[in-house]
TIGUPA-532698 format. One record per residue (C-alpha): z, x, y. Coordinates in pm, whole numbers, plus 50000, padded with zeros to 5 digits. Each point is the difference from the previous one (the first is absolute). Layout:
+-------+-------+-------+
!     w !     u !     v !
+-------+-------+-------+
!     Z !     X !     Y !
...
+-------+-------+-------+
//
This chain:
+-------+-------+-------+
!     w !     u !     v !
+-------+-------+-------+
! 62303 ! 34405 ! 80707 !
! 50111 ! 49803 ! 49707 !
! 49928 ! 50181 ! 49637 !
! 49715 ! 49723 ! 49900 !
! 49812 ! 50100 ! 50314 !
! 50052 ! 50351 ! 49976 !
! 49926 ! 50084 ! 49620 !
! 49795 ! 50266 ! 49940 !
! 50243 ! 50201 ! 50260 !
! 50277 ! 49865 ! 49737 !
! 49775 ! 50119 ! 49734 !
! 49933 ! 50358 ! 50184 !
! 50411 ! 50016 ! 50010 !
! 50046 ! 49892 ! 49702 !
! 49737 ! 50265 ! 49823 !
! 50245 ! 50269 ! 50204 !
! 50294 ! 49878 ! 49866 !
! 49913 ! 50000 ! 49620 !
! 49752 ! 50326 ! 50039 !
! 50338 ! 50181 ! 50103 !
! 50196 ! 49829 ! 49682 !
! 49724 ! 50088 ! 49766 !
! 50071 ! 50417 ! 50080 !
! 50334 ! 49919 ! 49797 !
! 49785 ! 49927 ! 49733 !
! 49807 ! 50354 ! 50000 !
! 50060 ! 50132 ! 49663 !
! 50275 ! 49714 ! 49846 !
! 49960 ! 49865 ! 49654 !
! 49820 ! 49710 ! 50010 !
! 50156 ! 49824 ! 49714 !
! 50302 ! 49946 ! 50238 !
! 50142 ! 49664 ! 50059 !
! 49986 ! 49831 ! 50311 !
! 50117 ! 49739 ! 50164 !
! 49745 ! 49798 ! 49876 !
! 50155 ! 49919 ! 49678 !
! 49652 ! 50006 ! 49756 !
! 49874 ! 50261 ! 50154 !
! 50101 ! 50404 ! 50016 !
! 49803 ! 50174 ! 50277 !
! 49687 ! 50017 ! 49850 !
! 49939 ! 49649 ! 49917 !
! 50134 ! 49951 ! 50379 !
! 49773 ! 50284 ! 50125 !
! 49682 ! 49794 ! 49843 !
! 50134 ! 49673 ! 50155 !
! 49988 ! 50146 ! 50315 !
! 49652 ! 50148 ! 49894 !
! 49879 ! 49671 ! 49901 !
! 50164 ! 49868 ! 50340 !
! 49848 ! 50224 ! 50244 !
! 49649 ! 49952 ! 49845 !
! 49990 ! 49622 ! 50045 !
! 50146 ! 50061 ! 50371 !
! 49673 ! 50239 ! 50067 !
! 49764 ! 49777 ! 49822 !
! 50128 ! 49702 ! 50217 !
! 49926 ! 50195 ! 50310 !
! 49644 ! 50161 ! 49873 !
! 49884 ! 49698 ! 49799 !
! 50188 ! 49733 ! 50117 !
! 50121 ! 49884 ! 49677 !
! 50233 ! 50113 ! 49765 !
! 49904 ! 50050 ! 49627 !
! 50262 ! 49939 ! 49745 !
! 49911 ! 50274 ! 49764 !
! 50190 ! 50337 ! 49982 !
! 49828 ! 50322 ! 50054 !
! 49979 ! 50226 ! 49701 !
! 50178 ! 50314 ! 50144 !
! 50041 ! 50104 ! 49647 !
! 50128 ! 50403 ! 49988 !
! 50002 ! 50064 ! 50377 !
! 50293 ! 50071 ! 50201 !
! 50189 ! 49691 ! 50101 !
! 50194 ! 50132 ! 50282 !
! 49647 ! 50163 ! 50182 !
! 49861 ! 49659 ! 49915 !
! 50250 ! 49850 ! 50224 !
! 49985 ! 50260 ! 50232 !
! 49584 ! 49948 ! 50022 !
! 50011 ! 49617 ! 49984 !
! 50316 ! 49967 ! 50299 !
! 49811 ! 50255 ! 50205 !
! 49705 ! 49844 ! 49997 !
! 50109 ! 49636 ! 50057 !
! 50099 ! 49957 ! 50354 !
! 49646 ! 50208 ! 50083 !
! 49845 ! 49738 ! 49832 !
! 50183 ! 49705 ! 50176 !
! 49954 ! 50143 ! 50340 !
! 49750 ! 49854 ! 50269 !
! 49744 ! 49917 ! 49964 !
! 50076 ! 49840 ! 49721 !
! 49854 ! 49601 ! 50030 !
! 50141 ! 49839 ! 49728 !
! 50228 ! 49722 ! 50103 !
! 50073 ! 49853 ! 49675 !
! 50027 ! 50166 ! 49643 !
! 49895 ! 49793 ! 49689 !
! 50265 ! 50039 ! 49715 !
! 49859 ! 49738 ! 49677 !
! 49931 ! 49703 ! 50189 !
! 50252 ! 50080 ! 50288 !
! 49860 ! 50105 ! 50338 !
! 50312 ! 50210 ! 50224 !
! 50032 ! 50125 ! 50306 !
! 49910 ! 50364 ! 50043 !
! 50383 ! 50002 ! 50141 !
! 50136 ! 49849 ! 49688 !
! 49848 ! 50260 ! 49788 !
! 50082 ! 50288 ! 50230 !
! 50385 ! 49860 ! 50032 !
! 50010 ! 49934 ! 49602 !
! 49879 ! 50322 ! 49949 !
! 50242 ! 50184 ! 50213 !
! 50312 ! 49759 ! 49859 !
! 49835 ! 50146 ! 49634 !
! 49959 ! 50364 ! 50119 !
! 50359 ! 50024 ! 50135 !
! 50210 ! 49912 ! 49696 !
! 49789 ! 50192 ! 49770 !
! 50025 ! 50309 ! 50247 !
! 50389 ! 49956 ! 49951 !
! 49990 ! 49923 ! 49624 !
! 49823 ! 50311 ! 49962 !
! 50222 ! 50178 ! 50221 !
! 50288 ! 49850 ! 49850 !
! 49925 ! 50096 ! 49684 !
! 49955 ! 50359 ! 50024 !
! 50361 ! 49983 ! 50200 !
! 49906 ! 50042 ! 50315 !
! 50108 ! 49796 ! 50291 !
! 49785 ! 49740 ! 50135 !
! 50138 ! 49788 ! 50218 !
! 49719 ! 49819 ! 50200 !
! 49987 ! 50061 ! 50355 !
! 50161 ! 49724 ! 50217 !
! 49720 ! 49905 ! 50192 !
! 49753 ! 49971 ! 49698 !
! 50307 ! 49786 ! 49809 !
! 50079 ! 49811 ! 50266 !
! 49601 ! 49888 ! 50034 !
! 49969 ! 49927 ! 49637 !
! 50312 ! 49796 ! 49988 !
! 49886 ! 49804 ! 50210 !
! 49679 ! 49939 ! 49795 !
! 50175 ! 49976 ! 49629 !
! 50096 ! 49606 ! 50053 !
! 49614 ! 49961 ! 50068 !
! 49841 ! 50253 ! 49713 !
! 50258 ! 49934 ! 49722 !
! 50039 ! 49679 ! 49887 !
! 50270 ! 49858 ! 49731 !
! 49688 ! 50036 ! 49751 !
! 50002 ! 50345 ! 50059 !
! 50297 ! 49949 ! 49809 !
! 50135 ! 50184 ! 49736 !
! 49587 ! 50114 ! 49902 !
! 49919 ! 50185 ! 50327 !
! 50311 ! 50061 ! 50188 !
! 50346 ! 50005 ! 49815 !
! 50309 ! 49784 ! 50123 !
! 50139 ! 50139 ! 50341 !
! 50302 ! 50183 ! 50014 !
! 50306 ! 49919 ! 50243 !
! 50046 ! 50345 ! 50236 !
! 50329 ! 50009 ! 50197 !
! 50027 ! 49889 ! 50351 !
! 49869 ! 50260 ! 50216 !
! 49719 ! 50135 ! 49755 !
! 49721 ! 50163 ! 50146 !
! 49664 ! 49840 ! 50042 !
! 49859 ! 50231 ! 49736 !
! 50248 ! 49894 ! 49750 !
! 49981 ! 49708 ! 50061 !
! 49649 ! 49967 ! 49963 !
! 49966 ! 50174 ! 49666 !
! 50322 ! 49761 ! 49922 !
! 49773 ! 49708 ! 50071 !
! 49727 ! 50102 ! 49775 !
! 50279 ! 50043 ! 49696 !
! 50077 ! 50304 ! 50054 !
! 50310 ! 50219 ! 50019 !
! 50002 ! 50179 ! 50308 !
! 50165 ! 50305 ! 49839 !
! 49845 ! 50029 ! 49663 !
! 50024 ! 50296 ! 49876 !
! 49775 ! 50180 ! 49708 !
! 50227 ! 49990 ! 49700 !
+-------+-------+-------+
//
């Protein structure tokens, strides 16, 4: 099954993956730095707040709202925990939306549920990443979101949403070089 067809199972994996990065994130400073060079691990923790809502309000409402919820004194890291939970229940059967509105744009439920998953892995690993804990992505998951990156991430994307991609050496895992691909250092390290 190619990842566009099978998104919300990409989504469900995805979900696993950064749930288990987010437990290195149990009790760290959240004015940390991460890979994400504006943000320390709060500002990243409400990004993938912010993130997770829209994906939930695509699948519930079919549309996605370009507000920010006002989370304002409660617990980032539970937030995420609550929201990621939550959001492959609420893309699971029967759900009947085949396309999502986003402004003016109508997308494919898949699209969404592939974005989102693209989105909810590298966030997983910046988090993880920047309370020093290893995070490589798993191969399968990588390999399936390579795969997608050339179709999700365009040269527009470009230095705003994604930074320039870095070279890895010959031989370079598929985690690496995913994270690689999205401007990242494979082995950043909290500093």
């Amino acid at each position: 099954m190619t990842p566009l067809l099978g998104g919300v199972g990409l989504l469900a994996r995805a979900v696993d993956y950064a749930l288990a990065c987010l437990d290195a994130a149990d009790g760290a400073d959240l004015t940390r730095p991460t890979p994400c060079a504006d943000w320390d691990l709060r500002a990243l923790l409400d990004h993938v707040n912010d993130s997770l809502l829209a994906l939930h309000e695509a699948a519930a409402l079919g549309r996605v709202f370009p507000e920010t919820a006002d989370d304002t004194g409660r617990d980032p890291i539970a937030l995420v925990r609550d929201r990621a939970t939550r959001l492959v229940g609420a893309w699971t059967p029967p759900v009947p939306r085949r396309e999502v509105a986003l402004g003016e744009l109508a997308l494919t439920s898949a699209i969404v549920t592939t974005t989102g998953a693209l989105e909810v892995v590298v966030h997983g690993w910046d988090v993880a990443r920047a309370c020093g804990a290893d995070a490589t992505v798993p191969d399968g998951l990588a390999t399936e979101l390579l795969d997608l990156v050339p179709l999700l991430v365009a040269a527009g994307d470009r230095p705003a949403r994604f930074a320039t991609p870095i070279a890895t050496p010959f031989g370079a895992v598929s985690g690496d070089r995913l994270v690689a691909l999205l401007g990242r250092h494979p082995r950043w390290a909290y500093r």
